[in-house]
C-alpha positions in Angstrom: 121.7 120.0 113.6 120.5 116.9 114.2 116.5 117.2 114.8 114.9 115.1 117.8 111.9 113.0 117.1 109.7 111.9 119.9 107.7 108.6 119.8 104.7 108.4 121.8 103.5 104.6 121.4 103.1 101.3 123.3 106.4 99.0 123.8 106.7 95.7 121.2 108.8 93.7 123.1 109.9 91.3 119.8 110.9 95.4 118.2 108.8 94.6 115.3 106.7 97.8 115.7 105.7 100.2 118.4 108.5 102.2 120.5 111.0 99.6 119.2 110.2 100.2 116.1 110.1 103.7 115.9 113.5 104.2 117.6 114.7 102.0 114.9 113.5 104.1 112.4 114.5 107.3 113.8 117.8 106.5 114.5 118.5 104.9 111.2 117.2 108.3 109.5 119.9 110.2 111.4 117.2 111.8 113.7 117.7 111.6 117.7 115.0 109.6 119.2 113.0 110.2 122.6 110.2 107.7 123.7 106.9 108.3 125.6 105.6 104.8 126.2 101.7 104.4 127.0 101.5 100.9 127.4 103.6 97.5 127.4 102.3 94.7 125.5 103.0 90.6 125.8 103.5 89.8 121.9 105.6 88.8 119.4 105.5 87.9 115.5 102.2 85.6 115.8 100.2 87.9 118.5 99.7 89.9 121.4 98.7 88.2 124.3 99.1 91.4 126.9 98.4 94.8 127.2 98.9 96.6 130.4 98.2 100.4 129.9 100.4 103.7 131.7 98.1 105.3 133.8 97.4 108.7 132.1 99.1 110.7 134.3 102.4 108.9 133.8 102.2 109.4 130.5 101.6 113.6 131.2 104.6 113.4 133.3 106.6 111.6 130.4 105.9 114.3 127.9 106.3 116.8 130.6 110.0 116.0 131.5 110.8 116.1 128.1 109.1 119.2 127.1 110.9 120.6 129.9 114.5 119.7 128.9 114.6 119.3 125.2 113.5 120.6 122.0 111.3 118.5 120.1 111.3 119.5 116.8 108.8 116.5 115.6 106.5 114.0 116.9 105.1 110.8 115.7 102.4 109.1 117.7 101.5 105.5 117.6 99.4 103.2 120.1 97.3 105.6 122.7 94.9 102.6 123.7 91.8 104.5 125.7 90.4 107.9 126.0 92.4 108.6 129.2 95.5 108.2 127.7 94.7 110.4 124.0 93.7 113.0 126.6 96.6 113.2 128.2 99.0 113.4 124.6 96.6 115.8 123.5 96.9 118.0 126.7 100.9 117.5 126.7 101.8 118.6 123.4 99.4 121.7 123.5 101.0 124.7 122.4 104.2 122.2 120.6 104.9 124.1 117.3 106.7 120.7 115.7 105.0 118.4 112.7 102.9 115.6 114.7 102.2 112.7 112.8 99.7 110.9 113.9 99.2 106.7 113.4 95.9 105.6 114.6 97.3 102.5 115.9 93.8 100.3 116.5 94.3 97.1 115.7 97.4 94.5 115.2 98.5 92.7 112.5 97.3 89.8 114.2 94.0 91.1 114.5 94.3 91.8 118.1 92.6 95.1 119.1 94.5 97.5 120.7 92.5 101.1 121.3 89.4 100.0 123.2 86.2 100.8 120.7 85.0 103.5 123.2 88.1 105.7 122.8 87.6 105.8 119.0 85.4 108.9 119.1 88.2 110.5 121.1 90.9 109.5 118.9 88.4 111.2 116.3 88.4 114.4 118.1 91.8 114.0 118.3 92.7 114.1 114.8 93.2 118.2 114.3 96.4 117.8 116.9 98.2 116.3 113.2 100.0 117.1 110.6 99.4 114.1 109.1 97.1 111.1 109.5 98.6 107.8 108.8 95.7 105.1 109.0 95.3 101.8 107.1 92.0 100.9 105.7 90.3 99.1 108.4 91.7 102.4 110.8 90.3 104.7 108.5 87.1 102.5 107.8 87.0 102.4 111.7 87.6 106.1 112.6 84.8 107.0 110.1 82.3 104.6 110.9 82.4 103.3 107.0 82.5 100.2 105.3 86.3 98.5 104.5 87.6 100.9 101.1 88.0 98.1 98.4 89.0 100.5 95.4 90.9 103.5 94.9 87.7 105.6 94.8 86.9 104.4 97.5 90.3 105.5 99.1 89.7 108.9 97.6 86.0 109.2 99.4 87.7 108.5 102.5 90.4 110.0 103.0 88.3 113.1 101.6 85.9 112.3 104.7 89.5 112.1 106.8 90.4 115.7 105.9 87.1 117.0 106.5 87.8 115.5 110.2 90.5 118.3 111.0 94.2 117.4 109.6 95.6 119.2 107.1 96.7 116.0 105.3 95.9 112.5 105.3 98.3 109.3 104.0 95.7 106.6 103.3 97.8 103.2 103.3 96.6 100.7 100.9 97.9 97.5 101.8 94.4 95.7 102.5 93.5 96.6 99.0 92.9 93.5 97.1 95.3 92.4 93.8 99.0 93.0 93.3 99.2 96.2 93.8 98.9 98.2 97.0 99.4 102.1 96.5 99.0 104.5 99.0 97.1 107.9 98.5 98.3 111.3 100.4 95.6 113.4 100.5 95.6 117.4 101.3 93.2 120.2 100.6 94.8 120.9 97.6 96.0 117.6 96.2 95.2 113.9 95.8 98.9 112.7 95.5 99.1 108.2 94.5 102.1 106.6 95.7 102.4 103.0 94.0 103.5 100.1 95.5 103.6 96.6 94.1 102.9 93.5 96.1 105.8 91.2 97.1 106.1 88.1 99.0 107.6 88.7 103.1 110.1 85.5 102.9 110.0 84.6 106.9 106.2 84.8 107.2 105.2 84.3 103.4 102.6 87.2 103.8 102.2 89.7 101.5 103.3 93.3 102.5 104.2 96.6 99.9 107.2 98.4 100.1 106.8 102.2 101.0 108.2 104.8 98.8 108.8 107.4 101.8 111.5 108.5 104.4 111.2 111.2 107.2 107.5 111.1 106.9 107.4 112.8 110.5 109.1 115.8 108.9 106.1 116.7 106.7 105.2 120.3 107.5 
């Protein structure tokens, strides 16, 4: 059977990241993809230079038709943007017995912010919905209120302070972490699990980036 994924995210019009992305992903994976989108953005490899939001309830009746028509066996959420919008994902997948993973989507690559910084607390409240929290450091650092982690025990402490938040399981990414080497760190009540990754070069932009070591991480139950 071939399980359906839903994305709930913005739209990345250069299919970089966001909706694009995720159907991408999904489809390469052998899953079939549905998309919620919650907002379109202007941007492309060097920036985002617009963001025009879904009004909330647009986004209700998005989830809604699908809910109504076909099974959704897992979800993975990406950009919400402002309280309005996490309330309405939160109210439409009520009573969804599927793995959600949740990506707290704040801020781009290029530094460009894109969850307004009064719709963090909500995203916080939020958090419970997941199977899974996905942030980076500056997310995490964010949704906690906390310095930047700069070492792994560091990442520990916070993605101790994640769990204590509400998900059952947290995967720290740990590609702002400073050196060659970039692990992430899945965190669960029971566990503290590394996952190494070793700097390498991105040929087209010369950045640096770390491979991830995962597939089907909106599967995780």
């Amino acid at each position: 059977m071939i399980p359906n994924i839903l994305s709930i995210a913005g739209s990345d019009p250069s299919g970089g990241a966001g909706i694009q992305a995720d159907i991408k992903t999904i489809s390469a994976n052998g899953g079939y993809a549905m998309a919620v989108i919650t907002a379109l953005t202007a941007q492309n490899t060097q920036g985002v230079t617009g963001v025009q939001m879904v009004a909330p309830d647009f986004v209700t009746a998005q989830i809604a038709a699908i809910r109504a028509d076909i099974r959704v066996d897992a979800v993975k959420i990406g950009m919400l943007g402002d309280a309005g919008i996490i309330g309405a994902v939160v109210a439409g997948l009520s009573g969804l017995d599927a793995p959600i993973v949740l990506d707290p989507v704040m801020v781009a690559k290029s530094g460009d912010r894109l969850l307004q910084t009064a719709a963090v607390a909500a995203l916080r409240a939020a958090l419970p919905m997941a199977t899974v929290v996905t942030p980076n450091l500056p997310e995490a650092a964010d949704l906690l209120d906390l310095p930047e982690a700069m070492t792994r025990t560091d990442m520990e402490d916070q993605a101790r302070a994640l769990l204590a938040l509400g998900p059952p399981a947290v995967l720290l990414k740990g590609g702002h972490l400073g050196g060659d080497d970039c692990p992430d760190l899945l965190a669960s009540a029971e566990e503290l699990v590394w996952l190494p990754g070793v700097r390498v070069a991105r040929p087209m932009a010369q950045a640096a980036h770390c491979p991830r070591r995962w597939r089907h991480i909106w599967a995780l139950d």
